[in-house]
N, C-alpha and C positions, 0 to 999 in steps of 0.2 A: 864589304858588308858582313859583318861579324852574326851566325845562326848558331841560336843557343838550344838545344832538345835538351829541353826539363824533362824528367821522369819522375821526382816530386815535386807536390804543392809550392813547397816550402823553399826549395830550390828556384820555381819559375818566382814568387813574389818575392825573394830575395833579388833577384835581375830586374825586378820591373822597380824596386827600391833604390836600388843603387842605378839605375839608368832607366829615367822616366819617360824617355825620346824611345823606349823600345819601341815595337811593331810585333803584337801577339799574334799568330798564324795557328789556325786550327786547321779545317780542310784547306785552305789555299784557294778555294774558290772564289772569291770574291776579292783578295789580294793579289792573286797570280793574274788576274785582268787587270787592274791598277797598274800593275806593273809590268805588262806586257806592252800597256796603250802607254808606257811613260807618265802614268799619271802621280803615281809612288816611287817616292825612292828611300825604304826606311835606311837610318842608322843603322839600327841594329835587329833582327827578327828574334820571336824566341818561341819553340813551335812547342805547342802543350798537350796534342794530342795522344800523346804518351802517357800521361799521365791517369794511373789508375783514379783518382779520386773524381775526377772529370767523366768517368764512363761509367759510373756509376750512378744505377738510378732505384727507386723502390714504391710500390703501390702502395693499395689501402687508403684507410679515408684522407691521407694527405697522400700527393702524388708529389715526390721528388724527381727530376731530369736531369741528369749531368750534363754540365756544357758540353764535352765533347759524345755526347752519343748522338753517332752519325744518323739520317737519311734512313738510308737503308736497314740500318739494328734498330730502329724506332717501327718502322714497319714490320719486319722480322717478329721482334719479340714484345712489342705495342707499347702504347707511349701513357697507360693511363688516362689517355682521350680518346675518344674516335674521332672526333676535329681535327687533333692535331693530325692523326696518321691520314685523313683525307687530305689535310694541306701539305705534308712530308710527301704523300704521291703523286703529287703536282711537280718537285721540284726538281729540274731540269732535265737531264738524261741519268740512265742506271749510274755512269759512272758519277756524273757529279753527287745522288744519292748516297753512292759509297763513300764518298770523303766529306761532303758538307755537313755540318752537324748545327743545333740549335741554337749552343754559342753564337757561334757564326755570325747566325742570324742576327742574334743581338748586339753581338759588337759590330756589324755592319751599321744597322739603325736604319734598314731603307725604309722608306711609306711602303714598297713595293713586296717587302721581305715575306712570305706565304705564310711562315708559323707565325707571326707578329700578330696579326686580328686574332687569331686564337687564343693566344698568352691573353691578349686585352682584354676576351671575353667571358674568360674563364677568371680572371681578376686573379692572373696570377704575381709573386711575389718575384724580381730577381735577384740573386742572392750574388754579393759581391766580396770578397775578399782582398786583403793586401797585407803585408807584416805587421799593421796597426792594429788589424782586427779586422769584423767582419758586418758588413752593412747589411740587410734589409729592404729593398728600394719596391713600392706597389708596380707595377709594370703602368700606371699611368702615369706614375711620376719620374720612370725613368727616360723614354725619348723627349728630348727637347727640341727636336728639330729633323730635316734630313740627312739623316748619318750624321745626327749629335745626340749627344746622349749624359748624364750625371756620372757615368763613368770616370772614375780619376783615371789619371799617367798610372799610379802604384797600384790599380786594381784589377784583378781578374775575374771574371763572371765564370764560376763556379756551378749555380744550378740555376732553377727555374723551378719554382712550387708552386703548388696551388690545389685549392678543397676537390676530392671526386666529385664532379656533378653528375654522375650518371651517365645514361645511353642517350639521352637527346639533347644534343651537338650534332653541327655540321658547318661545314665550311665547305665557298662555293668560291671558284676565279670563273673567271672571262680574259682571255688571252686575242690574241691577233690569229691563233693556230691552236691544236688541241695538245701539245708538246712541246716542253722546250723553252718557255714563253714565258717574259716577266709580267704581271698581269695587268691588264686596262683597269681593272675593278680587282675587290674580292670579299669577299662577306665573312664575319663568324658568327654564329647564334649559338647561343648554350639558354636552352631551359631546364635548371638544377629544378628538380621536380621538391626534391628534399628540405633545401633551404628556400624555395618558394623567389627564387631569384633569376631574373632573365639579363643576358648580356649581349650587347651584338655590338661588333666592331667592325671597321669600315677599311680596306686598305688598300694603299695605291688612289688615296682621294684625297688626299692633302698633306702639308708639312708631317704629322706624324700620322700613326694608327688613330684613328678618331671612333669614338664610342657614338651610340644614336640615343641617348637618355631619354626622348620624349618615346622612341621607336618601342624602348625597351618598356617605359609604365604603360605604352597601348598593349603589347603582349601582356603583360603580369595580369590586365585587368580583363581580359580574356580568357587569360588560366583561373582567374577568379571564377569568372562567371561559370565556365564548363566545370570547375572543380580542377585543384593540382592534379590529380589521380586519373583523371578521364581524359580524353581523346580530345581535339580541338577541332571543329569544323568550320571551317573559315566560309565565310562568306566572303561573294568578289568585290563587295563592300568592303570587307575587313582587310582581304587583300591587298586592293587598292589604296586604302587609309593606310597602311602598315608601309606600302614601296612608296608614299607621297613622304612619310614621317624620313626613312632613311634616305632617301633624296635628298630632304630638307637639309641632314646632319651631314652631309659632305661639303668640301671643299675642294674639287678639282679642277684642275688648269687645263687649258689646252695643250699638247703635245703629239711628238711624233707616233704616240702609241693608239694617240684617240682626243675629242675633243671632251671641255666639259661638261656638254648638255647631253654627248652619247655617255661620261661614266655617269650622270646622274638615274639616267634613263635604266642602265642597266643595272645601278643599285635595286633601284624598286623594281625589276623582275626579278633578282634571283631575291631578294629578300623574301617576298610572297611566294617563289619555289620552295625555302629553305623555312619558312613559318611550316607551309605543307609538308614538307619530309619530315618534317621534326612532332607533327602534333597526333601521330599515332605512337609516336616514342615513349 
């Protein structure tokens, strides 16, 4: 099995051009289990965390993330979100943090993936490259499935962007244990106070990251009422309407992790958690 370390861009999408059977390896996390359990056997690997253009990320009213900035240097020196860095502190142990990066995440494609309902509810962009040129893809348009994705063989996922919404974001899991844990459930909210936009993604509840679109017009029309600028006081009416809404918007199976009536159940607690931590934001 032929392992190729790019150090430029240009260099790794020259390999995935000329051999489209590659296996692109960032931290190993999620490949080095595949292929521990015998479940992968790539051709060929081609490991791109080396690559400066990859670990590069920049603030300001657009937030750009480089595929490969790890776990741990997104917490370190902050990721642009505070979602994102509450769902990066969820994920696994220190050291998987030191090598797992956002990529990753996204070229795995799991429902279960942590930074994933964030991306979705921040409506971020992910940005794809290959020797042809360079895609655009909205992050609802790019999971198609469980670990599928619009990904071609010739491309690499480069960054991940999307508009600063501000300080009120959060993201919440629910695991089997408080560490370590792929999660039963997990929620993202973002109310952009700015652009007058609320987003909440749903994950670990079905084939992909699933948005709550009715969940989301009950908040906006909430923020209406208190005013974007003012504080939200929920009532356990508005609560309770709010955890029925994203309930509604799931799709979860039963499994060894949990059934689907406990993730639906646990949707509508942390959402009415995560309505309340967000609405003094």
């Amino acid at each position: 099995m032929p392992v190729l370390i790019a150090r430029r861009l240009d260099e790794a999408l020259d390999e995935l051009a000329a051999h489209p059977d590659t296996t692109v390896l960032a931290g190993g996390t999620d490949l080095m289990v595949e292929l521990n359990f015998g479940r992968a056997r790539p051709a060929r690997v081609l490991a791109v965390d080396r690559i400066d253009e990859l670990r590069q990320s920049a603030g300001g009213s657009r937030v750009r993330l480089g595929a490969a900035v790890t776990y741990a240097r997104l917490l370190r020196d902050g990721a642009g979100s505070r979602a994102l860095e509450e769902a990066a502190r969820t994920v696994g142990s220190p050291q998987i943090r030191g090598a797992g990066t956002v990529g990753g995440n996204l070229g795995t494609c799991s429902p279960a993936g942590d930074t994933l309902p964030v991306l979705a509810a921040l409506d971020a962009v992910v940005v794809l490259r290959s020797a042809r040129g360079e895609r655009r893809v909205p992050f609802a348009e790019f999971m198609t499935g469980p670990k599928r994705s619009v990904r071609r063989s010739d491309e690499l996922i480069v960054a991940a962007e999307w508009d600063d919404a501000g300080p009120a974001q959060t993201f919440v899991k629910v695991g089997t244990r408080n560490a370590m844990v792929i999660a039963v459930a997990s929620l993202a909210m973002v109310i952009d106070r700015a652009r007058r936009r609320v987003g909440i993604a749903l994950g670990s509840c079905g084939p992909t990251i699933l948005r709550a679109p009715d969940a989301e017009r009950f908040v906006r029309v909430l923020c209406d009422e208190a005013g974007w600028d003012r504080p939200l006081r929920l009532s356990e009416a508005e609560r309770t309407e709010l955890g029925r809404l994203v309930s509604a918007a799931a799709r979860p199976i039963d499994d060894v992790r949990g059934t689907s009536a406990y993730r639906r159940h646990v949707l509508g607690v942390i959402a009415g958690r995560a309505l309340a931590r967000l609405g003094a934001a």
